[in-house]
C-alpha positions as CSV (number, residue, x, y, z in Angstrom):
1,X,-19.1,8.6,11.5
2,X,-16.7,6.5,13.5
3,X,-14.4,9.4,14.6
4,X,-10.8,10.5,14.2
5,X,-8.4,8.2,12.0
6,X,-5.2,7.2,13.7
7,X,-4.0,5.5,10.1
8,X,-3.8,8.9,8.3
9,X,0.2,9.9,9.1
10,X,0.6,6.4,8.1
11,X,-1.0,6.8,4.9
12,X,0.5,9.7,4.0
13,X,4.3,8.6,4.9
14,X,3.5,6.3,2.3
15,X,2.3,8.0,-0.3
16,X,5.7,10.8,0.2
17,X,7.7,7.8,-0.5
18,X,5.4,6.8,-3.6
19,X,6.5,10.1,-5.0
20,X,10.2,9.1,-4.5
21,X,10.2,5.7,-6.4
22,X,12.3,6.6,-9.3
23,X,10.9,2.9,-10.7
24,X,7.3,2.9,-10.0
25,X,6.1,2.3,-13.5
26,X,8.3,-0.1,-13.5
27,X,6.5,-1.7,-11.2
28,X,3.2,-0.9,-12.1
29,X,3.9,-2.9,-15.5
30,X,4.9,-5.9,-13.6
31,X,1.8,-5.4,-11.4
32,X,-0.1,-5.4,-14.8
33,X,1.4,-8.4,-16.4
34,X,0.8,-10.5,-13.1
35,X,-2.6,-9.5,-13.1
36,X,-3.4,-10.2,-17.2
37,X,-1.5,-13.5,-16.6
38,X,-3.8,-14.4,-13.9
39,X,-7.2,-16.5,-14.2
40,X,-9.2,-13.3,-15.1
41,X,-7.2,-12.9,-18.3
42,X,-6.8,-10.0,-20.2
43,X,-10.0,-7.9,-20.3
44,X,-10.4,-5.4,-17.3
45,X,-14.0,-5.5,-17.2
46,X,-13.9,-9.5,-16.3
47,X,-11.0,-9.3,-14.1
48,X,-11.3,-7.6,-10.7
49,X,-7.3,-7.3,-10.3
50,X,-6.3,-6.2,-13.6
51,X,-8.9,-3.3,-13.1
52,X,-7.4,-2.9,-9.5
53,X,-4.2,-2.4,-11.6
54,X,-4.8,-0.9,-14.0
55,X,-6.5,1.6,-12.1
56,X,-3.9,2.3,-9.9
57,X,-1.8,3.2,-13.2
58,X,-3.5,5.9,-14.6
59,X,-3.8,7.2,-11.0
60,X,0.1,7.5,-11.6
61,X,-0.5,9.1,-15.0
62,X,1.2,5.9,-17.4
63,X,-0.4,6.2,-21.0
64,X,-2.7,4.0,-22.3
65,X,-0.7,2.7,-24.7
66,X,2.2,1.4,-22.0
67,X,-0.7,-0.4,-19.8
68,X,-2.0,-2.0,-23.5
69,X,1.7,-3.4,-23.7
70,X,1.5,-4.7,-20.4
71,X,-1.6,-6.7,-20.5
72,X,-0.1,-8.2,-23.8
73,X,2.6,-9.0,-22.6
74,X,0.8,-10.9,-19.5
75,X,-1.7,-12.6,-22.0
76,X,1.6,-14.0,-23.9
77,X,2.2,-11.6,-26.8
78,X,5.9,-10.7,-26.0
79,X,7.8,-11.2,-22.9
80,X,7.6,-14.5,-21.6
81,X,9.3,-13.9,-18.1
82,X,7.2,-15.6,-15.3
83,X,6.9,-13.5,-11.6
84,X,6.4,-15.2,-9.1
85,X,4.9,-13.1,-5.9
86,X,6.5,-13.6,-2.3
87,X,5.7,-11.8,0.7
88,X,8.4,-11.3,3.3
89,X,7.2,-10.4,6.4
90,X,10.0,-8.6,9.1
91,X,10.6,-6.5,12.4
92,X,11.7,-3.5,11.8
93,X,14.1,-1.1,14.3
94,X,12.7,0.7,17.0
95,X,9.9,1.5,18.8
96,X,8.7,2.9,22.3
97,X,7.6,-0.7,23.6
98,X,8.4,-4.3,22.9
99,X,5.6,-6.7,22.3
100,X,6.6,-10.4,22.6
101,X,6.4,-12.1,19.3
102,X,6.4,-9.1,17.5
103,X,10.1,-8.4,17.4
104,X,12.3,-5.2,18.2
105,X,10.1,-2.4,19.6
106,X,6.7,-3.7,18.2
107,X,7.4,-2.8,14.7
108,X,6.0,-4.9,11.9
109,X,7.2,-4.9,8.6
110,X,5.7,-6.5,5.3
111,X,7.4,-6.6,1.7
112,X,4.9,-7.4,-1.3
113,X,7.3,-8.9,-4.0
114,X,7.3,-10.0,-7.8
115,X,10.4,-11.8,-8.7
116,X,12.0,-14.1,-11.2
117,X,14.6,-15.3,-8.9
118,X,13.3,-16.2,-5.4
119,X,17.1,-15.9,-4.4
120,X,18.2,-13.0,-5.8
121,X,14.9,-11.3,-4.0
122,X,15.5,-12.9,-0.3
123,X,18.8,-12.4,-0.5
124,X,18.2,-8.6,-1.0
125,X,15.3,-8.4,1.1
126,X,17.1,-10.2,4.2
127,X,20.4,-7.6,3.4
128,X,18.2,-4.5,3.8
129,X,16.6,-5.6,6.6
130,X,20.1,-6.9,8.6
131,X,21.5,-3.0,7.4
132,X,18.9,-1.1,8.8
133,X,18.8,-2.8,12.4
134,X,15.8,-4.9,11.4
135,X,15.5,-8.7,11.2
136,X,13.4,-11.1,8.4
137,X,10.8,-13.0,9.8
138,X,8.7,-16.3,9.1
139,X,5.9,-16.7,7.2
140,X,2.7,-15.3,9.1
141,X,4.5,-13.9,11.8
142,X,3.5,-10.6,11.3
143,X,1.1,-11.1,8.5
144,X,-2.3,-11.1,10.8
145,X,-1.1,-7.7,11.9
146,X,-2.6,-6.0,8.6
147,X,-6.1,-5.8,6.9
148,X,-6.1,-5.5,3.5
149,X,-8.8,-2.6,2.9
150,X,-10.0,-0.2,0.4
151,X,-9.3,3.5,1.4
152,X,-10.6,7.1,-0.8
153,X,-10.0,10.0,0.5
154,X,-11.8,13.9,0.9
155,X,-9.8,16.7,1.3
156,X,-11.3,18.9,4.1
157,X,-13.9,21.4,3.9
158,X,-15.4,18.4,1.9
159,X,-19.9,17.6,2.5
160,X,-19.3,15.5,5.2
161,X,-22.8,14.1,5.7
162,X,-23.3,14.1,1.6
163,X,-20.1,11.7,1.2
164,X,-21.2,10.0,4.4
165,X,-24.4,9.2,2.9
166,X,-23.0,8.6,-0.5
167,X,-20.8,5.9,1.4
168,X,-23.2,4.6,3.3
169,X,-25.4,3.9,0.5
170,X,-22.4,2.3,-1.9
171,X,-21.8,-0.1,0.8
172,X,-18.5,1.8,2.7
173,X,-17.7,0.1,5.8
174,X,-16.5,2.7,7.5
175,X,-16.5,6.6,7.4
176,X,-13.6,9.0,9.8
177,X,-12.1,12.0,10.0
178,X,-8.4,12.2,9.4
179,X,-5.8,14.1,10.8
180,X,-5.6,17.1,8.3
181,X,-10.0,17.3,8.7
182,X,-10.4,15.9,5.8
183,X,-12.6,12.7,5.5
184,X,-11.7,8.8,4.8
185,X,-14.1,6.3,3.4
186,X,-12.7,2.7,4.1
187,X,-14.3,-0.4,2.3
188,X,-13.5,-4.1,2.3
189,X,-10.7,-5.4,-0.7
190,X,-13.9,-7.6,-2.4
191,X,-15.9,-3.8,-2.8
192,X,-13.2,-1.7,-3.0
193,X,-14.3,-1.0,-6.5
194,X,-17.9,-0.7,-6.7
195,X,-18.0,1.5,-3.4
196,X,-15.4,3.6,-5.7
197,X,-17.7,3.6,-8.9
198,X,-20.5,4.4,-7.1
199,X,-19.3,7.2,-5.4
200,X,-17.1,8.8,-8.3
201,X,-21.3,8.3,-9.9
202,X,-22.6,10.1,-6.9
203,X,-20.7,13.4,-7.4
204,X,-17.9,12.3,-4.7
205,X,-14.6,12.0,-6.8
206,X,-11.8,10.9,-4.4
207,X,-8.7,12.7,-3.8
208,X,-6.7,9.8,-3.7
209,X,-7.9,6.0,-3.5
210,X,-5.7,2.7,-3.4
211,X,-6.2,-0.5,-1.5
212,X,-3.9,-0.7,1.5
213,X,-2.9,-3.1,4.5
214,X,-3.8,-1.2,7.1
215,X,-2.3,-2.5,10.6
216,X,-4.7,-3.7,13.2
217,X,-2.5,-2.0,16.3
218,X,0.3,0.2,15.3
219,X,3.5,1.3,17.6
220,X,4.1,5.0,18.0
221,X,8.4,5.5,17.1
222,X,10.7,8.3,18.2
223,X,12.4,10.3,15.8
224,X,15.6,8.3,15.9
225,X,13.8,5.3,15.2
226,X,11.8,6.5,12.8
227,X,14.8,7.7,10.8
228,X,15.6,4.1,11.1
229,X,12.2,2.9,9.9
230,X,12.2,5.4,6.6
231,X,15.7,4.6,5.5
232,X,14.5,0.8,5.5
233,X,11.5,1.8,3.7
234,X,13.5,3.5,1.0
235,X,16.3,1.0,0.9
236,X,13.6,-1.5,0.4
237,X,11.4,0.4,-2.4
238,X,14.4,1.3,-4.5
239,X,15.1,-2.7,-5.2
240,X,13.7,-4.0,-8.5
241,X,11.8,-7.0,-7.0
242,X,9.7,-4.9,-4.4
243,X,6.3,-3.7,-5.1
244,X,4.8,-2.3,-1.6
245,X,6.1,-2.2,1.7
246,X,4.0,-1.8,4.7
247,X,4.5,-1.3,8.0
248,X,2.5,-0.7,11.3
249,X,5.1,1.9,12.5
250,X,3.4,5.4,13.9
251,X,4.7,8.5,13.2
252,X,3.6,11.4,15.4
253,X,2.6,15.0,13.8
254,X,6.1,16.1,15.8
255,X,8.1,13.2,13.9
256,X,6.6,14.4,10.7
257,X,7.7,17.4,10.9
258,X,11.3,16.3,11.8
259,X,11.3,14.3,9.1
260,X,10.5,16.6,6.6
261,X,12.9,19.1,7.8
């Protein structure tokens, strides 16, 4: 067990504003089309990100039908629009220290993006950054910040040492305890899904799962800041070409709370 989790108010800010996206399956389709269109084609079973996808989408309840449609559509039966996928990597506002080279207050922002008009997108990327105090940055500036990682989660009063086993055994890298005492089983992207299948097989069904960046350092923010942080977070999620936003920004238990007030 490698102790408590410093990433869980981080995962959890994100998954309040998952809840918020008036357009996620929106997104999620476009997600599912990219993936079909791929290399891996069309079948789930032979393409790692399609499953990935596809997965995520019945965590967010879309029908079967609608996710059929998509993967049509990606395999060329229907739409023939062509995403292309950007990341746009930023600083953020705020922040109780500065960090050279990592912009104002040590806050890293990255933007995940599928688009059809590279313009259109860093136009609207670079005005949402500019309104909430932030600024765009270049490519890989803040990129080696994140890890891209598998993460399931336990709700607490789960068998820790079953689930820790379980993990183990599947091939987890890494087993904590978050915040709320529950538990957090972390894998590498490339076994992300097998760790999964094997422990849903083991008895161990996760409360939530998803692949994540998770930041290497993070910076804790105030409340003002974080304010600041949120509202470029949302202004960000609500435009059409954005498909996850992550950021290394900390927000304490007492923030939290604020927040949600």
């Amino acid at each position: 067990m490698a102790g408590h989790s410093k990433f869980a108010n981080i995962k959890h800010r994100k998954a309040a504003q998952d809840k918020k996206r008036g357009k996620i399956f929106t997104k999620l389709i476009r997600e599912i089309t990219v993936a079909a269109r791929g290399g891996g084609g069309g079948d789930a079973a032979t393409n790692p990100r399609l499953r990935l996808a596809v997965d995520k989408a019945l965590g967010a309840n879309m029908t079967r039908d609608t996710i059929e449609r998509a993967i049509k559509r990606g395999t060329g039966e229907g739409d023939d629009t062509v995403y292309e996928e950007i990341r746009y990597e930023g600083y953020g506002p705020g922040g109780t220290a500065v960090y050279e080279g990592y912009g104002p207050g040590g806050t890293a922002v990255m933007v995940d993006c599928m688009t059809d008009n590279r313009n259109r997108t860093v136009s609207e990327v670079r005005h949402a950054f500019t309104k909430a105090g932030g600024n765009l940055g270049t490519d890989g500036s803040v990129a080696y910040m994140f890890n891209r990682i598998g993460l399931l989660t336990y709700p607490a009063g789960s068998d820790e040492d079953a689930i820790m086993e379980a993990a183990l055994e599947a091939g987890a890298d890494d087993v904590d305890n978050s915040d709320e005492g529950g538990i957090e089983v972390s894998t590498s992207y490339e076994d992300y899904m097998s760790v999964k299948d094997a422990m849903i097989s083991a008895g161990h069904e996760p409360e939530h799962a998803e692949v994540i960046e998770k930041p290497t350092t993070v910076t804790e923010v105030t409340f003002d800041d974080a304010e600041k942080i949120m509202r470029l977070i949302d202004v960000l999620d609500e435009l059409d070409d954005v498909q996850e936003v992550h950021t290394n920004a900390d927000f304490s238990d007492e923030v939290m709370t604020q927040l949600s007030e």
